[in-house]
VOPAGU-2260 file (C-alpha; in pm, 1 decimal, decimal comma):
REM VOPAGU-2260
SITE   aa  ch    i         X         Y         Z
SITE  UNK   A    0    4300,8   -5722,5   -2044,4
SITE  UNK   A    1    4598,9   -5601,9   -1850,3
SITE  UNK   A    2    4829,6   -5313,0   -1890,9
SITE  UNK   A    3    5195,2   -5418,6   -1902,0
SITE  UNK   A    4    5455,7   -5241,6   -1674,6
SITE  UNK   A    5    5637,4   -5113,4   -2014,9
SITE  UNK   A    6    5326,7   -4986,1   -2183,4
SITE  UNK   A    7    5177,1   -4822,5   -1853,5
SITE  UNK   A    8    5541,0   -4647,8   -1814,0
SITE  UNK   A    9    5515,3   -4543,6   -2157,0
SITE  UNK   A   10    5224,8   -4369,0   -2111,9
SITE  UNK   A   11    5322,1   -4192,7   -1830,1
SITE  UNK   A   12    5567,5   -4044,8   -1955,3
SITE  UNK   A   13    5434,2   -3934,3   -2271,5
SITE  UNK   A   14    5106,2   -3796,9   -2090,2
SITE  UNK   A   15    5361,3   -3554,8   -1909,2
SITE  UNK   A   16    5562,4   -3449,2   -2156,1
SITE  UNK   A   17    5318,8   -3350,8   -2407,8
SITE  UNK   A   18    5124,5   -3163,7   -2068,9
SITE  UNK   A   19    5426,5   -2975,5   -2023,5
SITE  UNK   A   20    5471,3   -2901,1   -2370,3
SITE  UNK   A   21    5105,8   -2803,7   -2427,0
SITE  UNK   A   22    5127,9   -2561,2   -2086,8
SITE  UNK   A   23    5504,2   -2468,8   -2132,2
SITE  UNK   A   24    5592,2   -2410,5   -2515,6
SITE  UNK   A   25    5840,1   -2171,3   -2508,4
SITE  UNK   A   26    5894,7   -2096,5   -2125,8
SITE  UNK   A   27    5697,5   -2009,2   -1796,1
SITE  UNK   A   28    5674,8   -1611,4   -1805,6
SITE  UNK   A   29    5522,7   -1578,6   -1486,7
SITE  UNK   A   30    5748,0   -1849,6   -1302,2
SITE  UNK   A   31    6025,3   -1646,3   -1405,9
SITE  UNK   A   32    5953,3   -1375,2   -1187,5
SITE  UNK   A   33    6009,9   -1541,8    -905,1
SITE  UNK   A   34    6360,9   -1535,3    -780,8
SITE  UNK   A   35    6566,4   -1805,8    -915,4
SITE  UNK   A   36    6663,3   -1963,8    -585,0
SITE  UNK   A   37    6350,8   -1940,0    -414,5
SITE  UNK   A   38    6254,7   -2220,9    -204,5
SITE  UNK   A   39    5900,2   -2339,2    -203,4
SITE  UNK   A   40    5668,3   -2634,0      25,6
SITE  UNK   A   41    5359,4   -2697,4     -49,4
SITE  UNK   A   42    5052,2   -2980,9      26,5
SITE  UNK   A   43    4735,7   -3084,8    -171,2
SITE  UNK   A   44    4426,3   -3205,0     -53,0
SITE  UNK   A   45    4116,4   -3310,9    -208,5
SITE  UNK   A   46    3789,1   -3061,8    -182,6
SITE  UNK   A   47    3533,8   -3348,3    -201,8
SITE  UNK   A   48    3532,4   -3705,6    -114,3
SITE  UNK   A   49    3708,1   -3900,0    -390,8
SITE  UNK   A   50    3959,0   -4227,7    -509,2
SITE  UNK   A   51    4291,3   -4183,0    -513,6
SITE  UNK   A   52    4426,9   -4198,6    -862,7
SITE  UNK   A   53    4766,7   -4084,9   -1080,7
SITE  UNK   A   54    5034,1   -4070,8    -805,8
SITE  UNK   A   55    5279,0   -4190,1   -1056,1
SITE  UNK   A   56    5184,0   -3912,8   -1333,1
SITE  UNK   A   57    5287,2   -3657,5   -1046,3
SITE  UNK   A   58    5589,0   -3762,0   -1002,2
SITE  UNK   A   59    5640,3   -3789,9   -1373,5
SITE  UNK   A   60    5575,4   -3414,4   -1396,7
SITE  UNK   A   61    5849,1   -3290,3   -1146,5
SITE  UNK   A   62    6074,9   -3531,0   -1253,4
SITE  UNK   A   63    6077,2   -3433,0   -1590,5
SITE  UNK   A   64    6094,5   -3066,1   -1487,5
SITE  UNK   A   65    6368,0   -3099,7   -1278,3
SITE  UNK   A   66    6564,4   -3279,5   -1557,4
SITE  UNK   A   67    6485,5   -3009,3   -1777,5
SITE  UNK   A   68    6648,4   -2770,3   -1506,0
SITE  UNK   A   69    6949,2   -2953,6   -1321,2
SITE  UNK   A   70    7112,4   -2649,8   -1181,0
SITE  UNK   A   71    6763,3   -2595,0    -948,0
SITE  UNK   A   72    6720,0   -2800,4    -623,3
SITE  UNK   A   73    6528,2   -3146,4    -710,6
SITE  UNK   A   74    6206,9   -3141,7    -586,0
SITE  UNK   A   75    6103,8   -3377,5    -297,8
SITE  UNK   A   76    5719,7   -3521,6    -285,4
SITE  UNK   A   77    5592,0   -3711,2      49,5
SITE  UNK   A   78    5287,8   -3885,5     -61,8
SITE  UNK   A   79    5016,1   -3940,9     229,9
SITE  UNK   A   80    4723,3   -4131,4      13,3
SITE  UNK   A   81    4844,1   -4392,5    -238,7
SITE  UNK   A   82    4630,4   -4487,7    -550,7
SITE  UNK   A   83    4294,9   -4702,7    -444,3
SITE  UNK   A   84    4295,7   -4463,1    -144,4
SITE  UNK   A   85    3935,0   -4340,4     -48,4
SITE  UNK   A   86    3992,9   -3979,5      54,4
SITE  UNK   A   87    3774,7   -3766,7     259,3
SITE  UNK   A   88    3704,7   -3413,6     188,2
SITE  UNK   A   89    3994,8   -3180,5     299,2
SITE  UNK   A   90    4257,0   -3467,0     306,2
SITE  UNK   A   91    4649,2   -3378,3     196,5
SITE  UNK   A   92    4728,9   -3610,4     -84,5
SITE  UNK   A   93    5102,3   -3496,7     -85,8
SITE  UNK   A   94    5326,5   -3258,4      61,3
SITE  UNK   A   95    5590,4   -3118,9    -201,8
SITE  UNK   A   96    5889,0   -2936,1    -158,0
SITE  UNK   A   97    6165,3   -2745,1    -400,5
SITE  UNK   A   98    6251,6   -2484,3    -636,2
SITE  UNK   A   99    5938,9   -2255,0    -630,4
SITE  UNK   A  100    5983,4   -2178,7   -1005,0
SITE  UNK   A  101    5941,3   -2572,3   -1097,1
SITE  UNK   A  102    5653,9   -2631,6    -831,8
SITE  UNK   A  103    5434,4   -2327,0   -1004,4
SITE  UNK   A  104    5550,2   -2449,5   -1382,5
SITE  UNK   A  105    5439,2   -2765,1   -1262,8
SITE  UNK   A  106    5115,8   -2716,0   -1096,0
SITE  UNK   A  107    4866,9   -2729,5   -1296,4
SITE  UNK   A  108    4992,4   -3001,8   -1518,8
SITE  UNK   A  109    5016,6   -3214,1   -1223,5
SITE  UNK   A  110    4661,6   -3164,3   -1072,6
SITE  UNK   A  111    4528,2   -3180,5   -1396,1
SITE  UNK   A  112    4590,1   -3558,1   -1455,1
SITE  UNK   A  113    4567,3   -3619,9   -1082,2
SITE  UNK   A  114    4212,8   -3478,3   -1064,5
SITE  UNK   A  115    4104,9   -3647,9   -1413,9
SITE  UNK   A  116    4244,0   -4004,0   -1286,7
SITE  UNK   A  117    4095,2   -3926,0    -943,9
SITE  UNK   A  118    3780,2   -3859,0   -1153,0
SITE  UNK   A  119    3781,5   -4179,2   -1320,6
SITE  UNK   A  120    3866,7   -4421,5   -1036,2
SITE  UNK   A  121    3612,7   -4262,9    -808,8
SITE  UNK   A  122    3333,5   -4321,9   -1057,6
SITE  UNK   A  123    3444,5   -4692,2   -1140,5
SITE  UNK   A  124    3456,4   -4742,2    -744,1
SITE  UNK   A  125    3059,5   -4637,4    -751,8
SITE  UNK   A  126    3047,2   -4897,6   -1011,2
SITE  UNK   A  127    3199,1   -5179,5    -877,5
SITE  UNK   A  128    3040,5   -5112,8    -562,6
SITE  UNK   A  129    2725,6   -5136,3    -711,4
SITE  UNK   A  130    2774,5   -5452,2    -876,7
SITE  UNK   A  131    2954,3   -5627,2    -580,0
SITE  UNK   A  132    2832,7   -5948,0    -447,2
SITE  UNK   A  133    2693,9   -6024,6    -778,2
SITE  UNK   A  134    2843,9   -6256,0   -1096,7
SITE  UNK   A  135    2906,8   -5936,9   -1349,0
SITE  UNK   A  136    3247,2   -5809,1   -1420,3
SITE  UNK   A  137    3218,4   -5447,2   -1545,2
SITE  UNK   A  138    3400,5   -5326,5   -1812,8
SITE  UNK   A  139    3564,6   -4983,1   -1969,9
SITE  UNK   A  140    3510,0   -4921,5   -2347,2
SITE  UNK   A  141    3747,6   -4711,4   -2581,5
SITE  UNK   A  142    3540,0   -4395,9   -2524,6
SITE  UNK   A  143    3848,0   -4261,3   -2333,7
SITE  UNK   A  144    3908,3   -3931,0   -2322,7
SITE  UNK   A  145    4186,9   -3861,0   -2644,3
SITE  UNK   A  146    4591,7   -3949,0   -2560,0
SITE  UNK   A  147    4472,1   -4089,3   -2206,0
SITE  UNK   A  148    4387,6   -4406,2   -2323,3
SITE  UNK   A  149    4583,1   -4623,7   -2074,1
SITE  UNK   A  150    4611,2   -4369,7   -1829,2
SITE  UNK   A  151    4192,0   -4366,8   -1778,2
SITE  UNK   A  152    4238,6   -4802,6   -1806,5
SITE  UNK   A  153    4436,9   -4808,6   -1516,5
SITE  UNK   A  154    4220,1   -4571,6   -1325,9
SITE  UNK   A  155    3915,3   -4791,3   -1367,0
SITE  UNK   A  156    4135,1   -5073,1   -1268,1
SITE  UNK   A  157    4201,4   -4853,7    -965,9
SITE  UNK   A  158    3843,8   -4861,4    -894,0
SITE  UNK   A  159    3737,7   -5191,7    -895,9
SITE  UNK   A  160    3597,9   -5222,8   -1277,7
SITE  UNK   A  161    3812,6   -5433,4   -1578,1
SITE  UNK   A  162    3965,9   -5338,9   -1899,5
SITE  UNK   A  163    3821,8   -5437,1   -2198,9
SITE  UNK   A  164    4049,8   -5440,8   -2483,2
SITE  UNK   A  165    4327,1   -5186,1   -2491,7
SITE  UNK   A  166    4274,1   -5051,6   -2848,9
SITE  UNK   A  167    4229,0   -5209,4   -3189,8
SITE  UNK   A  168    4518,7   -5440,2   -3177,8
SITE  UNK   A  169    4507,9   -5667,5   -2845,2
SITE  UNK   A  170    4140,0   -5823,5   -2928,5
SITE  UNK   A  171    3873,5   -5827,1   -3179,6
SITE  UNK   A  172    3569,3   -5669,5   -3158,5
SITE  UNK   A  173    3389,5   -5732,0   -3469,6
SITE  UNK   A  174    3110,1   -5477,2   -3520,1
SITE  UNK   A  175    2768,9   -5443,8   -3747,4
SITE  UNK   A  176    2998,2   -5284,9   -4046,0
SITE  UNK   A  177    3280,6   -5567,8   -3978,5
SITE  UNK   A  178    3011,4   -5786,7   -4021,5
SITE  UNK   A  179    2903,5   -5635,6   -4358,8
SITE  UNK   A  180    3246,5   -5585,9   -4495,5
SITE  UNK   A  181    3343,4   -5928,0   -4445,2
SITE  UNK   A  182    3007,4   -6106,9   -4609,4
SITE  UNK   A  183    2894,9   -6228,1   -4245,4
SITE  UNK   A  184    2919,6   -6303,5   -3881,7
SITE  UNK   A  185    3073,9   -6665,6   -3972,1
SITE  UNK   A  186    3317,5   -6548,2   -4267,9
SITE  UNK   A  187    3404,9   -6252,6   -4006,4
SITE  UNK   A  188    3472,7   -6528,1   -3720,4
SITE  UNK   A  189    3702,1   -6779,3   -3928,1
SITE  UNK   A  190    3879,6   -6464,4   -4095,1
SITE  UNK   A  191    3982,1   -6398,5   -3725,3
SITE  UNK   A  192    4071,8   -6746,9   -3636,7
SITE  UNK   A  193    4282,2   -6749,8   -3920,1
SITE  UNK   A  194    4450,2   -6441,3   -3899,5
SITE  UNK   A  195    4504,9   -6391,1   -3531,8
SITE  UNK   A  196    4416,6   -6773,8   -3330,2
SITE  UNK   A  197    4550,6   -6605,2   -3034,0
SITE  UNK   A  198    4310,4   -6333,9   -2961,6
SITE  UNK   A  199    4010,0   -6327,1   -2826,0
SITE  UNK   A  200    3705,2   -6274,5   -3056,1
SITE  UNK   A  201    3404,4   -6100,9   -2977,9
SITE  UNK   A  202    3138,6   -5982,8   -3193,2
SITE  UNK   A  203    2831,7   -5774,1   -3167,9
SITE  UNK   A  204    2512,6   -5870,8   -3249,7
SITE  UNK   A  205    2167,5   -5747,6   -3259,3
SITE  UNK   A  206    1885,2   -5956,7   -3322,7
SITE  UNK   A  207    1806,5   -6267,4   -3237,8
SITE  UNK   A  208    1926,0   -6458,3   -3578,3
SITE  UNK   A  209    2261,9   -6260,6   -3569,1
SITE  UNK   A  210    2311,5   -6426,0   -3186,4
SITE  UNK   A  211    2183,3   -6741,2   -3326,9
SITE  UNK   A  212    2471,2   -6702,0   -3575,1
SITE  UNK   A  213    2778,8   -6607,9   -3335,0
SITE  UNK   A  214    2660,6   -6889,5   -3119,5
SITE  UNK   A  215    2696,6   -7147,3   -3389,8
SITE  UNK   A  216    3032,2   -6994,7   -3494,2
SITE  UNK   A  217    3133,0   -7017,0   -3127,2
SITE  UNK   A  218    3227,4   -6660,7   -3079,8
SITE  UNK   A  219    3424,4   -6643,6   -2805,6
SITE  UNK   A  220    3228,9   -6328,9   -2615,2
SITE  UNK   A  221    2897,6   -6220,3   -2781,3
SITE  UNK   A  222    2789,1   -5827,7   -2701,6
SITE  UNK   A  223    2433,1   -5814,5   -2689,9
SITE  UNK   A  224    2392,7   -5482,4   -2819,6
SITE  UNK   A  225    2061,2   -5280,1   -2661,7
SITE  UNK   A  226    1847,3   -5618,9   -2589,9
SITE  UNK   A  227    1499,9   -5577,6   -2456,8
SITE  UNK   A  228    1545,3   -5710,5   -2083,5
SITE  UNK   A  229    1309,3   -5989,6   -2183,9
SITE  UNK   A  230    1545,4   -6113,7   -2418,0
SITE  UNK   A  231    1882,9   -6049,3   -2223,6
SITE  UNK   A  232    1708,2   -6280,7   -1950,1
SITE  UNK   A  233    1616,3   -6519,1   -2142,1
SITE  UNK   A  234    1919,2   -6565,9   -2326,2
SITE  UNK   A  235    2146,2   -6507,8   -1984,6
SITE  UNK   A  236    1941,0   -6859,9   -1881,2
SITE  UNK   A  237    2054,1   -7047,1   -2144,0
SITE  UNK   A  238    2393,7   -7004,4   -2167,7
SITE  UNK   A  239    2587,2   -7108,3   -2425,0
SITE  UNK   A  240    2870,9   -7332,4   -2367,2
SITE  UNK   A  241    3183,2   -7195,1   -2600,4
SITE  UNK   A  242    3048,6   -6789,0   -2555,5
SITE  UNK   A  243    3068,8   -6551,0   -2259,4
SITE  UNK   A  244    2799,5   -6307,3   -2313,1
SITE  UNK   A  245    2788,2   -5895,7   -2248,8
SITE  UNK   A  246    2604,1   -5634,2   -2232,1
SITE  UNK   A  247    2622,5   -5321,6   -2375,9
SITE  UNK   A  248    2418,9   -4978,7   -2512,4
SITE  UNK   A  249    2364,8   -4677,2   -2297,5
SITE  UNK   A  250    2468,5   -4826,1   -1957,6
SITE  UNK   A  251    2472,1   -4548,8   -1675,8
SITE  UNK   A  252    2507,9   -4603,0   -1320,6
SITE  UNK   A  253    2167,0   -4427,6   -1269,6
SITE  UNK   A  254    1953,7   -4711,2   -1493,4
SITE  UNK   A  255    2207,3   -5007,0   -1379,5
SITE  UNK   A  256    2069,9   -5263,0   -1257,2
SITE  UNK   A  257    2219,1   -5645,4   -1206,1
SITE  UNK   A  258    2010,4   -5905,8   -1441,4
SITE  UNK   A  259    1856,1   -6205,5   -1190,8
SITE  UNK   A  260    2115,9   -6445,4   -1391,0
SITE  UNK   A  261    2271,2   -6802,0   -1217,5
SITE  UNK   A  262    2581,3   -6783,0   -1545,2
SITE  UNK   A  263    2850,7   -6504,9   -1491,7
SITE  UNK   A  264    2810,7   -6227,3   -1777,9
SITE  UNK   A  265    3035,8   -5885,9   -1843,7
SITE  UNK   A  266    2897,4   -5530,7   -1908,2
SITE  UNK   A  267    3069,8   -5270,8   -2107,9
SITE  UNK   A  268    3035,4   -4915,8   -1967,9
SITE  UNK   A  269    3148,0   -4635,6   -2230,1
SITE  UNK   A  270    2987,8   -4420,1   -1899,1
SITE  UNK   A  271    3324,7   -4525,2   -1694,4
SITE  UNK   A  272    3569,8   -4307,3   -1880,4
SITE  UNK   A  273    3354,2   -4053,8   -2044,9
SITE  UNK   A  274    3110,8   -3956,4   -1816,7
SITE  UNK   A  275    3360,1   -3903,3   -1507,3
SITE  UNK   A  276    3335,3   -3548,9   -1350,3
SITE  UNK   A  277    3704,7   -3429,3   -1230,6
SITE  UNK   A  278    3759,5   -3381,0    -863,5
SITE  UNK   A  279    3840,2   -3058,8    -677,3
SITE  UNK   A  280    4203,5   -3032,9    -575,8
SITE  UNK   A  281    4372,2   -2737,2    -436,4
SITE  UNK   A  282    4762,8   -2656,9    -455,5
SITE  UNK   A  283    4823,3   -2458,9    -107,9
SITE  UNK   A  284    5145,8   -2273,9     -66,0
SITE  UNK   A  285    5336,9   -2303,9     291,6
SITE  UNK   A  286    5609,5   -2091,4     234,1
């Protein structure tokens, strides 16, 4: 999947306003005893080695700010590292300039999402660098982290790994109580054919007889849900000809390992957006 331009720029602005609003509410107190005019420059840099992630959710933050307070000087930001970036331990990510009472209001609602989308992209770069040179495209789940849903996507796209689906509207992913609800894997299959023949389906299976099943319904990806390795390989060498299988079920990049396969296969990796650890930024005032 792919995150349109509109629905990226959506997010970004609703990730900073309702940051603001959750650090803000009813005005900086401690901003406010700085003197009005006061002119402020500051830099950023990175404590630990890291990918560059969530320039444009900065910007978003002192943009909205200085909206929100016309009659203060605009603040200016001189990026050094743009996203995809690898950054090196003590590197400026961006020297910023303006009011001093909107730089401080804006602080720590601006490192925040940098150092959780710096978090994310540098983990899906360890991914992607440990599946390089082989047929697997790694994938992000839905376990984002909640109201950074596309924000995290594009992060891991940032790294090097794929999107999955978006949500629960851009692609089925029919599940064990899908499958029960609906009286089947193939009444569950046609039921999406009929109702949406333009998205993909996938469906989740977990035995043998259930793949058996999704094969003959020609699922179009089949999620092998916490497979023996025995069993992954051996169905991974006989591929089927209308399904594009993946993997899935406590995935970590300490127990990840690429499957001797000749067919191309995905793996989902709930690990990619909940598991990341936030980098270490520091705001350092200049003058």
């Amino acid at each position: 999947m792919s995150i349109s331009t509109d629905l990226l720029r959506n997010a970004i602005v609703r990730n900073v306003r309702d940051s603001l609003e959750e650090d803000i509410q009813t005005g900086d107190i401690t901003a406010n005893l700085i003197p009005p005019g006061k002119h402020l420059t500051a830099t950023v840099i990175s404590r630990e080695p890291a990918v560059m992630c969530g320039h444009a959710w900065v910007d978003e933050v002192f943009a909205q700010l200085d909206a929100q307070y016309p009659e203060r000087k605009a603040t200016q930001i001189h990026w050094l590292k743009q996203d995809g970036d690898e950054i090196n331990t003590n590197d400026t990510l961006f020297e910023i300039s303006g009011n001093a009472r909107t730089l401080l209001t804006g602080e720590r609602s601006a490192l925040n999402l940098l150092q959780t989308l710096c978090g994310t992209a540098t983990l899906a770069r360890h991914y992607a660098k440990a599946a390089s040179n082989t047929n697997i495209t790694l994938l992000d789940t839905r376990k984002t982290l909640p109201g950074l849903r596309i924000a995290q996507k594009y992060a891991v796209a940032i790294g090097g790994c794929r999107n999955h689906r978006l949500g629960l509207w851009d692609a089925f992913l029919i599940k064990e109580n899908h499958i029960a609800a609906c009286g089947g894997i193939a009444p569950a299959i046609d039921q999406a054919r009929i109702s949406a023949p333009d998205k993909a389906v996938q469906i989740e299976v977990e035995t043998l007889e259930e793949l058996a099943q999704a094969i003959a319904a020609k699922a179009d990806i089949i999620m092998l849900d916490n497979f023996s390795q025995a069993d992954t390989l051996a169905i991974l060498s006989t591929p089927s000809p209308h399904s594009i299988f993946e993997l899935s079920g406590n995935i970590e990049l300490a127990n990840f390992s690429p499957l001797p396969s000749g067919q191309a296969y995905r793996v989902s990796v709930g690990a990619l957006t909940k598991h990341l650890k936030a980098i270490d930024l520091s705001f350092r005032v200049q003058s």
